[in-house]
C-alpha positions in Angstrom: 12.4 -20.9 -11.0 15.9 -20.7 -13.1 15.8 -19.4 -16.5 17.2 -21.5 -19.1 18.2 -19.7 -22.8 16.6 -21.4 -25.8 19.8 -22.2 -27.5 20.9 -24.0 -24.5 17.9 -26.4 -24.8 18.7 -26.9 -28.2 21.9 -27.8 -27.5 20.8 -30.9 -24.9 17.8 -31.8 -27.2 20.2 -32.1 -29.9 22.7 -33.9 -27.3 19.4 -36.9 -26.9 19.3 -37.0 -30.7 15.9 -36.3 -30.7 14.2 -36.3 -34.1 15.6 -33.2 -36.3 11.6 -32.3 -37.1 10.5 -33.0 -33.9 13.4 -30.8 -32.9 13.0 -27.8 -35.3 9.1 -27.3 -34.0 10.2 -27.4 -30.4 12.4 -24.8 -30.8 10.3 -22.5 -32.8 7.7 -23.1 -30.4 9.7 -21.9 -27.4 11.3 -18.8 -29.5 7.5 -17.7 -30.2 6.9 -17.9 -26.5 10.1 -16.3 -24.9 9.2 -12.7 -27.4 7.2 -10.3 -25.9 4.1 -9.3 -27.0 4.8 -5.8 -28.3 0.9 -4.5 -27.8 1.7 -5.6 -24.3 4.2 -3.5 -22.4 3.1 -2.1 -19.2 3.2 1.6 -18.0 5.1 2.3 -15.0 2.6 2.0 -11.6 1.4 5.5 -10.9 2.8 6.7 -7.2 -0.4 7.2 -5.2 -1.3 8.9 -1.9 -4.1 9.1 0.8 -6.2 12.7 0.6 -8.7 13.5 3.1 -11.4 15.1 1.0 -13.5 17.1 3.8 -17.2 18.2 3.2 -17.5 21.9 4.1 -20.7 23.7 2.8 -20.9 26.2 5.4 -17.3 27.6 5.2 -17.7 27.2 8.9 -13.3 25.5 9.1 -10.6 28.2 8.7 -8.8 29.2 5.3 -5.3 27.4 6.6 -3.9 23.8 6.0 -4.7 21.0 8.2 -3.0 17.2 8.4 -4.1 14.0 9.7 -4.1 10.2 9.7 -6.3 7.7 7.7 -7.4 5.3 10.3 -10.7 2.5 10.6 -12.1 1.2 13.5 -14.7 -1.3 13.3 -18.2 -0.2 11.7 -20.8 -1.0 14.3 -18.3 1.6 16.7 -18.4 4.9 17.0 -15.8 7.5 15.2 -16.1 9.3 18.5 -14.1 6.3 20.0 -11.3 6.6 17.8 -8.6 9.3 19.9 -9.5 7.1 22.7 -8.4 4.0 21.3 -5.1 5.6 20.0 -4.7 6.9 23.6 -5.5 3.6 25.2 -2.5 2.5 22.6 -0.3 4.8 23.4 -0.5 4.0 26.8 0.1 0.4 26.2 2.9 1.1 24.0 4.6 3.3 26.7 4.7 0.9 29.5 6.8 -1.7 27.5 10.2 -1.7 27.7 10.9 0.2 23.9 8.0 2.7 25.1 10.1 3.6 28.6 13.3 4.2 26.8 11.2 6.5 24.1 7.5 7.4 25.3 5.1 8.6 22.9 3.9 11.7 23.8 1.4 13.4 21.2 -0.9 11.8 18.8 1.5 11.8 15.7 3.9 10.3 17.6 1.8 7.6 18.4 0.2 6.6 15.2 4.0 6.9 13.3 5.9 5.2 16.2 3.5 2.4 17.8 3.3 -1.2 16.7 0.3 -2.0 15.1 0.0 -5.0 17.3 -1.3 -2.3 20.5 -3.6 -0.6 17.8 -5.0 -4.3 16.5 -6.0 -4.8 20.8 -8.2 -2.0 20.3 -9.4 -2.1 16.8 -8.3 0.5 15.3 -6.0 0.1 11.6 -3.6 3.2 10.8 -3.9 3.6 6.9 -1.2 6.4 6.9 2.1 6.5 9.2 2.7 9.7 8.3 0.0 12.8 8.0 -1.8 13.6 5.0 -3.3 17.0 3.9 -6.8 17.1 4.5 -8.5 19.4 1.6 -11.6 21.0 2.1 -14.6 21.8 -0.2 -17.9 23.1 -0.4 -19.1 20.1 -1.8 -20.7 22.0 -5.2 -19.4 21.3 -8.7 -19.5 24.7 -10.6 -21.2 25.6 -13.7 -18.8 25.2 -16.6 
């Protein structure tokens, strides 16, 4: 929708001779609308990114970094489905014409390169293209 400047309605309301009251309340009407509120201005959106936050009591997972993907499959399936269905994508992928010329060949590859459309066929929804760091913790909040 075009923005119009107040003045310029003033102009063509004053151009219909419309009544000089009638007139004056209009346009202080519209200049109270057009100011912004100044209680109202909005922060900047923070940036935000997908953590996996992994449950360790035991200490039983190494000291060193790990990546991965956010993914969801459907909630009546099991998660031990889940690197079958991105294979069973990747496989799709690969024998169309885009996935001759460049193949996916390991599992990033897949989930950063393959259309969702062969992950929709079997249900499974990539949250994060690109890995994330996977954190672990021994799922205790310390004594302050």
């Amino acid at each position: 929708m075009p923005k119009i400047d107040v003045s310029k309605v003033a102009e063509i309301l004053k151009k219909n001779q419309i009544d000089p009251a009638l007139l004056r309340r209009v346009i202080e009407e519209m200049n109270l609308a057009v100011q912004p509120d100044a209680g109202e201005e909005k922060p900047p959106a923070i940036k935000k990114q997908f953590v996996f936050l992994l449950s360790d009591p035991d200490g039983r997972m190494p000291k060193h970094d790990f990546v991965g993907w956010v993914l969801q499959i459907p909630e009546e399936e099991s998660p031990a489905t889940t690197l079958d269905r991105v294979f069973r994508s990747s496989y799709d992928f690969n024998t169309t014409q885009k996935g001759r010329l460049l193949p996916v060949k390991t599992v990033g590859e897949a989930i950063e390169n393959v259309p969702a459309k062969f992950f929709k066929e079997t249900e499974v929804w990539v949250k994060t293209k690109t890995p994330v760091l996977v954190i672990k913790t021994d799922n205790d909040i310390p004594k302050e």
